[in-house]
KEKE-3310 file (N, C-alpha, C; in steps of 0.2 Angstrom, whole numbers, plus 5000, padded with zeros to 4 digits):
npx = (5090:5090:5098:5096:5107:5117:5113:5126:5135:5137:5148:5159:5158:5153:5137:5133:5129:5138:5149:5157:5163:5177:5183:5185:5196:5207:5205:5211:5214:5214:5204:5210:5209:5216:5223:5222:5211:5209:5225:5228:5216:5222:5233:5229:5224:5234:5244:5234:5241:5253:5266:5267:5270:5280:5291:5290:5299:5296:5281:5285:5282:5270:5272:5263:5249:5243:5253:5266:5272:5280:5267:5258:5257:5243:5242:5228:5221:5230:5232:5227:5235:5240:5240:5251:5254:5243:5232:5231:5226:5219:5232:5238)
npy = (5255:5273:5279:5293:5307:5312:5329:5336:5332:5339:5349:5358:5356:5362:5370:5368:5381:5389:5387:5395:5397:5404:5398:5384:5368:5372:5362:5352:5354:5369:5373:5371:5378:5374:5360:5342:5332:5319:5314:5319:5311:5295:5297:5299:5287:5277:5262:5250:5241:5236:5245:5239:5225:5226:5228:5217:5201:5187:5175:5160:5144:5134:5116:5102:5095:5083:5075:5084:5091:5107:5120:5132:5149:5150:5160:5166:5167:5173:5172:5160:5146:5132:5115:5108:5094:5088:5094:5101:5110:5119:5125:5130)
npz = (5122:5128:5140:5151:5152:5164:5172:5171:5160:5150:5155:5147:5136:5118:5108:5090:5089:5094:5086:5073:5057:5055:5065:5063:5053:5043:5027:5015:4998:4988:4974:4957:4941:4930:4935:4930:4936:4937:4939:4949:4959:4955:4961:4974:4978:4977:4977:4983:4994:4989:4990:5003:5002:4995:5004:5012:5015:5001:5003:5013:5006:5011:5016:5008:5018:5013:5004:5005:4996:4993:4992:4981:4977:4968:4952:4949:4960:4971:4984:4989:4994:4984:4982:4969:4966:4970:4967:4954:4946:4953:4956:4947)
capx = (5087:5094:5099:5099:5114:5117:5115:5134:5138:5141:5151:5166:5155:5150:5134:5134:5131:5145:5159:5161:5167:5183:5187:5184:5203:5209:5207:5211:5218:5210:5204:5214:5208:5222:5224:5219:5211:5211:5228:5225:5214:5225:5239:5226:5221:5238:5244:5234:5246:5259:5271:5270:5270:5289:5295:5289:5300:5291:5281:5290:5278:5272:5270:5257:5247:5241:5260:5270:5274:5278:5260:5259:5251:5241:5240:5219:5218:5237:5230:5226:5241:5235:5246:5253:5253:5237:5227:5237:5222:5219:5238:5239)
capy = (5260:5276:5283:5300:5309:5318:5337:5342:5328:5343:5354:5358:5356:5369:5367:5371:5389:5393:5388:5401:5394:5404:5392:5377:5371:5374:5356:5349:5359:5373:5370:5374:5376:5368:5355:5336:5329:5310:5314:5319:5305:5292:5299:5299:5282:5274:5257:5249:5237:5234:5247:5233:5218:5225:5230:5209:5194:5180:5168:5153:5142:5126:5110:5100:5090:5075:5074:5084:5094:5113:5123:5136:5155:5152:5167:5166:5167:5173:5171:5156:5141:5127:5108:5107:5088:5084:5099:5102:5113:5124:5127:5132)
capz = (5127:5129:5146:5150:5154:5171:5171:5171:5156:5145:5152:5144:5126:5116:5105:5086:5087:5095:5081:5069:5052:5058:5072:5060:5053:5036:5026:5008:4994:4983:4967:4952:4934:4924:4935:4928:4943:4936:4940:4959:4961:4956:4967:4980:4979:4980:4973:4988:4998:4985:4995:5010:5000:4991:5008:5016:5012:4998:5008:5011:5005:5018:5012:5008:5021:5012:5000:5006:4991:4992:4988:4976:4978:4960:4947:4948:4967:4976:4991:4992:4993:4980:4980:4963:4965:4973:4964:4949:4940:4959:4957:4939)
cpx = (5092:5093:5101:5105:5113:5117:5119:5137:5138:5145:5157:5164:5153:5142:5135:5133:5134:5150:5154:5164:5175:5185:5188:5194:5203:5211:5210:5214:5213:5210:5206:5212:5211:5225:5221:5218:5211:5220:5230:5219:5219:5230:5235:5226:5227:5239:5241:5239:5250:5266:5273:5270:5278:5291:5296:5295:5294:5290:5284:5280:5275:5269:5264:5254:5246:5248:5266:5273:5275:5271:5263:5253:5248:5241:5233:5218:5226:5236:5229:5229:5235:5242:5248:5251:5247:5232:5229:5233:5220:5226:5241:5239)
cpy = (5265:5280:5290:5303:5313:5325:5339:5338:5333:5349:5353:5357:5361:5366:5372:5376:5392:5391:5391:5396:5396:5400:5385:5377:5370:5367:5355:5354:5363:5373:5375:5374:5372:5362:5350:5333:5320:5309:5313:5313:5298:5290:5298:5293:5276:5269:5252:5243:5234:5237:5241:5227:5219:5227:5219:5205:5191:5177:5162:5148:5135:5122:5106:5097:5082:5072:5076:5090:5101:5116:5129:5142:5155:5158:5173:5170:5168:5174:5165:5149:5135:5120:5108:5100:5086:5090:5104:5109:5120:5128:5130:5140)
cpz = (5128:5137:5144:5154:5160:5168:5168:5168:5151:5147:5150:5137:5125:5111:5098:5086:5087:5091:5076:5062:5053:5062:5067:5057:5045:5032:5021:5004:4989:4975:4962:4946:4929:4928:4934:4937:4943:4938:4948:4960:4961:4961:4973:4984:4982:4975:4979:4994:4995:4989:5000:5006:4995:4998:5013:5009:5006:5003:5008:5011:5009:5012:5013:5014:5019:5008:5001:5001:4993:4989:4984:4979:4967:4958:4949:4956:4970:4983:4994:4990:4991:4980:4975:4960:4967:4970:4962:4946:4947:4958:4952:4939)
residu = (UNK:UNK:UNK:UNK:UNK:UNK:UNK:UNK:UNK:UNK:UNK:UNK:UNK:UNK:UNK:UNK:UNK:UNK:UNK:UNK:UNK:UNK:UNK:UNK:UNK:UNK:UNK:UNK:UNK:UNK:UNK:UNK:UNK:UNK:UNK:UNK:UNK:UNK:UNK:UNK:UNK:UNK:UNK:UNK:UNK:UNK:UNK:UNK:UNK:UNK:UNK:UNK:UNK:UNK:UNK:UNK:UNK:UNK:UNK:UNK:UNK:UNK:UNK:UNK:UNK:UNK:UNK:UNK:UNK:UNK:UNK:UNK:UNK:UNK:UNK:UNK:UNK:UNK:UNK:UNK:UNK:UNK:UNK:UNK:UNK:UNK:UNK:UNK:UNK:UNK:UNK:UNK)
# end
C-alpha cells in the first residue's frame, strides 16, 4: 500500500529537468584506442578476497568431535573442515 506523501515532502528536491548534464559529476575514464581493455577488466575485477586471506593468520584448525583428530580444509571444498580419520575421502 502506498501512502501519499504530505505536500511539503519535496521541498529541498529538484525534479529531472532541472539538472543540466553540466551539473552531473565527471565519472569513469575515457576511451582510448590502443588500449587493450581485457587488461582493464582484469585490473578491474581484482583477485577477489585473496588480498584479505594473505593479510589473515592460517586457520587453526578444531578438532574433531567424534575423535578428536585435527580436521582438514580439503583441496575440493576449502571451506569446509573434513576429519581425516573419521572421513578420510571428505578430507582428501
Amino acid at each position: 500500500m502506498n501512502t501519499p506523501l504530505p505536500a511539503d515532502a519535496d521541498d529541498g528536491l529538484f525534479s529531472a529537468g532541472e539538472v543540466t548534464p553540466a551539473d552531473l559529476p565527471v565519472t569513469g575514464l575515457r576511451s582510448l584506442p590502443d588500449v587493450d581493455l581485457g587488461v582493464l577488466e582484469s585490473a578491474l575485477a581484482g583477485d577477489g578476497y585473496a588480498w584479505l586471506a594473505a593479510l589473515l593468520p592460517a586457520p587453526q584448525a578444531p578438532a574433531c568431535d567424534a575423535c578428536g583428530t585435527p580436521m582438514r580444509l580439503p583441496a575440493g571444498a576449502p571451506v569446509l573442515w573434513a576429519c581425516p580419520a573419521c572421513h578420510p575421502a571428505e578430507a582428501a
